[in-house]
Steps between C-alpha positions, in 0.01 A plus 500: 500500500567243259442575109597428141768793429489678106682675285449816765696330776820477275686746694395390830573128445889644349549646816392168735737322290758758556427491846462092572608263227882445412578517250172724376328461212524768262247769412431355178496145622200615700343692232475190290401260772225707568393518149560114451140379438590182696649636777375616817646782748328498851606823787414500831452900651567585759366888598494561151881404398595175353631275720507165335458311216466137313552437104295166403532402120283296299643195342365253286384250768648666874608815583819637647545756784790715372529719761349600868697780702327715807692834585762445751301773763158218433638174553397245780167647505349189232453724221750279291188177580220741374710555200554174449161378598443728175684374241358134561170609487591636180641182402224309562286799275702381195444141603859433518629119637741653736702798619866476462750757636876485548652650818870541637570210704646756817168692484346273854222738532369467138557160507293473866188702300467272189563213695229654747246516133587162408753510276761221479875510415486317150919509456782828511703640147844483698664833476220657304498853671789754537668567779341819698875628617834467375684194653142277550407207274251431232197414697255186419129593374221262695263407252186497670131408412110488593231280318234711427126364502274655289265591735 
């Protein structure tokens, strides 16, 4: 079940983090992204427990996904294209021009799904993201994009 998640959810979402995203966001990184007025926070439930979710943000003429992450125990079953089917919908609410995300240039099966929506590779920030163990490299960031119409 897809749905907008509140204030309420706070502890659930810090745990999914915990769980999926590296590094996490902290509690009260959450808190205030979920309070931001021009941000949106979309789960995906799965028998009751969080199992996935997107943060879309507002800006003044597009909006940026800032994060998608399904549970590792959830993946491959397209929960991460609902999610995402989501947060342009939401885009196109605001009336944005386009969606615009950033993702790390070794993640193929990201990549694959926003290719898969439409998105196109609009350049890379060379060495933008840390490296995930000791002894890797700085990884690129694949700036991506969709026009949105304004149906």
């Amino acid at each position: 079940m897809l749905r907008r998640l509140a204030a309420d959810d706070l502890a659930a979402l810090a745990a999914l983090e915990r769980q999926a995203a590296s590094p996490p966001r902290s509690r009260g990184m959450l808190a205030q992204t979920l309070a931001d007025i021009d941000t949106r926070v979309v789960g995906i439930e799965a028998r009751g427990r969080l199992v996935g979710h997107a943060i879309v943000a507002r800006l003044p003429f597009e909006a940026e996904l800032q994060a998608l992450l399904v549970a590792p125990d959830h993946r491959r079953r397209g929960l991460a294209g609902e999610l995402l089917g989501a947060v342009i919908e939401q885009a196109r609410r605001w009336q944005s021009e386009r969606l615009l995300l950033e993702v790390r240039a070794g993640n193929g099966g990201a990549i694959a799904l926003y290719r898969r929506a439409g998105f196109t590779e609009d350049g890379r920030r060379r060495g933008y993201y840390p490296p995930r163990e000791a002894g890797e490299g700085r990884e690129d960031a694949v700036l991506m994009s969709l026009p949105l119409d304004r149906r």
